[in-house]
N, C-alpha and C positions, 0 to 999 in steps of 0.2 A: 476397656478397649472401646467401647461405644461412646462413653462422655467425652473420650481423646476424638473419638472421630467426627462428635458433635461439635467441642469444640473449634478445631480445625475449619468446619465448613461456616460454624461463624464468624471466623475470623478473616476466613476467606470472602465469605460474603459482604462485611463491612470492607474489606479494602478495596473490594468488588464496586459496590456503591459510594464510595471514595473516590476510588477511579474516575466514574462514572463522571459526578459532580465534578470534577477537576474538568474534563474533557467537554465538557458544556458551559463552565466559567468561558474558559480557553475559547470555544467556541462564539459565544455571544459574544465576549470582546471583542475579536475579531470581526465579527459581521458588525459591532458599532462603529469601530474604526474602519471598517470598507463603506458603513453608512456613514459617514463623519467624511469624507473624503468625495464619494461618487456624489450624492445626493443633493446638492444645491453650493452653490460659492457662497463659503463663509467671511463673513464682516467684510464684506465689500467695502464698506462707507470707511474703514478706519484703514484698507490695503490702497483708496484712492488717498485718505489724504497722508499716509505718508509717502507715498510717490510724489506729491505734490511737495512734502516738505523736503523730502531731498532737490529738488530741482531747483526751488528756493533757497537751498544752503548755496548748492554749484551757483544758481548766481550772484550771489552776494560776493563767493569767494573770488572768483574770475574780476569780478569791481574792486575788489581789495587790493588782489594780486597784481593787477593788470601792469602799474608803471613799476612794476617792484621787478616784474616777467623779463623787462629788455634787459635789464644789467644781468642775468640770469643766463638769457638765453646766449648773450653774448660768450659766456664759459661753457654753453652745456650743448656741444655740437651732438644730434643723435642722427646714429649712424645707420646707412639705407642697410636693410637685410637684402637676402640674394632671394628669398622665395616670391611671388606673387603674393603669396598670403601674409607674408608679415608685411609687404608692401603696401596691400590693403587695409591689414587692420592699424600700421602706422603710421598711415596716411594725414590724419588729422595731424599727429606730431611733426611731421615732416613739413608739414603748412605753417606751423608753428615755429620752426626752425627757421624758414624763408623770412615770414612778415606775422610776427606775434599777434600784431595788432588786426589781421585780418583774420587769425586763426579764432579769437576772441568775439571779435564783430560777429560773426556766424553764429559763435556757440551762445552768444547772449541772445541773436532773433530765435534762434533752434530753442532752448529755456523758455523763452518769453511764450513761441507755443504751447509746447510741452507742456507748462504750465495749467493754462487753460481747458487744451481738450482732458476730454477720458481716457485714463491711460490704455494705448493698444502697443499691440506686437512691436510694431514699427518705431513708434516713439521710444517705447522702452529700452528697445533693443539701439538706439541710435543712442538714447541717456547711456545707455553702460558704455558704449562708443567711446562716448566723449569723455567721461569719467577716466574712464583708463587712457586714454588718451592725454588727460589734465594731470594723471598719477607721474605719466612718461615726464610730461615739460616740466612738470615738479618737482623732479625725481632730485635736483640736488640739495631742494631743503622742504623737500616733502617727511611727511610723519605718519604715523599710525592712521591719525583721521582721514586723511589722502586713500589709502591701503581700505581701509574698512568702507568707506564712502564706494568706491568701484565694486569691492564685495555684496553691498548690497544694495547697489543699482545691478548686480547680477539676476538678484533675486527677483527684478520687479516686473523680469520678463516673463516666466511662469505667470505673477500673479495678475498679470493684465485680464481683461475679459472681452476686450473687443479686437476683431470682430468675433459674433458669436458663432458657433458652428450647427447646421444646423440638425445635422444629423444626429441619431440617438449616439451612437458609438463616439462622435467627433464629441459631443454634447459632455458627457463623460470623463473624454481624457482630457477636456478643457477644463473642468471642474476639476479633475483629480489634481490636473497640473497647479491650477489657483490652490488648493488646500493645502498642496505640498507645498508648494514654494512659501507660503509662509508659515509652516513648521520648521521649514528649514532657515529658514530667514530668523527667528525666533532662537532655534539651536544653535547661528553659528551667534547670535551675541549671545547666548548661555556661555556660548564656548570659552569667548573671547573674556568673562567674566570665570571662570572655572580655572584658564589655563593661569590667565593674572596671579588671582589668588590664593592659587595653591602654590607656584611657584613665589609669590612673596612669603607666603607660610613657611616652605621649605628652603627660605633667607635666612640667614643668620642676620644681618642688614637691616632686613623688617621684623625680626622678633624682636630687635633690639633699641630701634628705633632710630639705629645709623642713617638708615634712609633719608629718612624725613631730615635729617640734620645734614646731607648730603646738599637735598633738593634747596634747603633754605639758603646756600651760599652761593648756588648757581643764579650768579646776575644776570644772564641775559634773559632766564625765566621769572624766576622769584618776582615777586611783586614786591616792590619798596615800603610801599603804605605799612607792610607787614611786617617791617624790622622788628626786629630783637622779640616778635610776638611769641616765634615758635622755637626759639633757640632752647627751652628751657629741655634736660633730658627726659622731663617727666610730659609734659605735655607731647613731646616727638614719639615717647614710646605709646603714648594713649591713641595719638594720629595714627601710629602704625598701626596699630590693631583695632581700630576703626576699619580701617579701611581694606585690613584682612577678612574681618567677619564681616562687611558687608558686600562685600564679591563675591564669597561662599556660599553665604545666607540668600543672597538673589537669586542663587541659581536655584535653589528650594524653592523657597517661599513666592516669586512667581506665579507658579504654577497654581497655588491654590485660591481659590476664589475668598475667603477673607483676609488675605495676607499680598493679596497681587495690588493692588492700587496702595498701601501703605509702605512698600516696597516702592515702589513706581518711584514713590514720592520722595522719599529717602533718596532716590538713585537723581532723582530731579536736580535736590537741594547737594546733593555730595559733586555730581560733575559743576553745579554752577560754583562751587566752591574752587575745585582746581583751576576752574576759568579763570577767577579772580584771585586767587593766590598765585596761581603758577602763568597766568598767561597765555593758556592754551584755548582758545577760543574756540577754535574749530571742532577741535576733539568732541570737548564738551557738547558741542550741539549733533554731532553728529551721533554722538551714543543715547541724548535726550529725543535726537529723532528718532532712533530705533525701537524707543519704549512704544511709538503706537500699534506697532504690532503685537502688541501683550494687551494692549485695549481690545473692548468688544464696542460694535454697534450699539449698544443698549447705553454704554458708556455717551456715545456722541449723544445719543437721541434725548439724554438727561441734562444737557447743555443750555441753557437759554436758547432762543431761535436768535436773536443777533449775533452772537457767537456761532451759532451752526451756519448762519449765512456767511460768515466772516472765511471761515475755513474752511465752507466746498462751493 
């Protein structure tokens, strides 16, 4: 009866101190991630310059678009709402609708700013403006990149820094809001690489390599250079599943510090590939700007100094 009750108490006593260590892991994570968060804004240097290179995409695209816009807007009358608020925020499009080319004129001096300063509240918040805005007057041969471009000029409002605040508490939730915003900015391209390629996984299309043999007869994408390269059904099923393990595997591999820059790269050389195969230009640079947010500071500082002048 005694070794049963000796027993018992130490069994009790190890799940006791099991417990214990569970609730102080738990514990210390937690206060790293409120210290990872409150304590100072992380990688500033790599949260400005991809603000910068979005802004740089939107102008480049607006100069592309621009005489393509009037035959465009001629078919895509957009219609006034009844509230103030969507009056407001459709305001630029409705400018757009009257005289394209003045809605333009502005959004290229607006850029040309933007550009230059450090991003604050105001600029950012007017970049997502126009972004959605450029999503609207697009809308009838607008694409993913369009979509994903406005989602995260969403993000670059959090992660602005100026102005600073000066108080402790303002101090804080200006930090917490910069660290958040780009966690979340980071998760929503995980996402957008998660939902991709699980759902091409769960193709019958992409396991078979129909896809890809799909994509190669679509003339108004396909790139000609490329005939007859990819017709073959062996090479289409090997593209296909390229291109499923490597949407999966980014969403890992990421995350870890000797596997996050070889990833990058991979994801670099894989969009400038659809650029050039398929024709989608936009896309393409739009998901290669989103990798700077998977950079660190220590990343730019490694750079030659003509190059780090070049890009901030």
């Amino acid at each position: 009866m005694f070794q049963r009750h000796k027993r018992f108490c130490q069994i009790q006593h190890l799940c006791s101190l099991t417990t214990r260590m569970s609730l102080v892991k738990e514990r210390n994570s937690l206060q790293a991630t409120v210290q990872y968060l409150v304590h100072d804004f992380n990688e500033p240097v790599t949260a400005r310059l991809f603000f910068r290179a979005l802004v740089l995409l939107s102008f480049f695209k607006i100069l592309m678009l621009w005489s393509f816009s009037h035959s465009v807007m001629n078919h895509h009358n957009i219609t006034l709402p009844r509230s103030w608020f969507g009056k407001i925020i459709l305001a630029p499009s409705f400018l757009a609708n009257d005289n394209v080319d003045i809605f333009f004129a502005i959004s290229l001096g607006f850029l040309v700013v933007a550009f230059f300063l450090r991003p604050n509240y105001f600029t950012t918040f007017l970049f997502f403006w126009l972004t959605f805005n450029l999503y609207i007057v697009y809308l009838p041969f607008a694409n993913g990149a369009d979509l994903v471009l406005f989602m995260l000029a969403l993000w670059c409002i959090p992660i602005a820094r100026k102005p600073t605040f000066k108080s402790e508490t303002g101090s804080i939730i200006q930090k917490t809001c910069h660290n958040a915003g780009i966690i979340l900015c980071q998760l929503q391209v995980i996402f957008i690489y998660l939902v991709s390629g699980w759902d091409k996984l769960a193709s019958n299309a992409w396991r078979s390599g129909d896809a890809i043999d799909y994509v190669v007869h679509l003339r108004n994408l396909y790139n000609p250079m490329f005939g007859g390269m990819f017709e073959h059904p062996g090479s289409q099923m090997v593209l296909s599943w390229l291109t499923i393990l490597f949407e999966l595997a980014f969403v890992v591999l990421v995350w870890f510090k000797k596997t996050r820059i070889p990833i990058l790269i991979i994801g670099i050389f894989f969009h400038l590939f659809i650029w050039i195969v398929m024709s989608l230009p936009d896309f393409a640079l739009t998901m290669i700007i989103s990798y700077i947010l998977f950079l660190k500071d220590t990343d730019y500082h490694h750079l030659p100094p003509r190059v780090k002048r070049l890009l901030l």
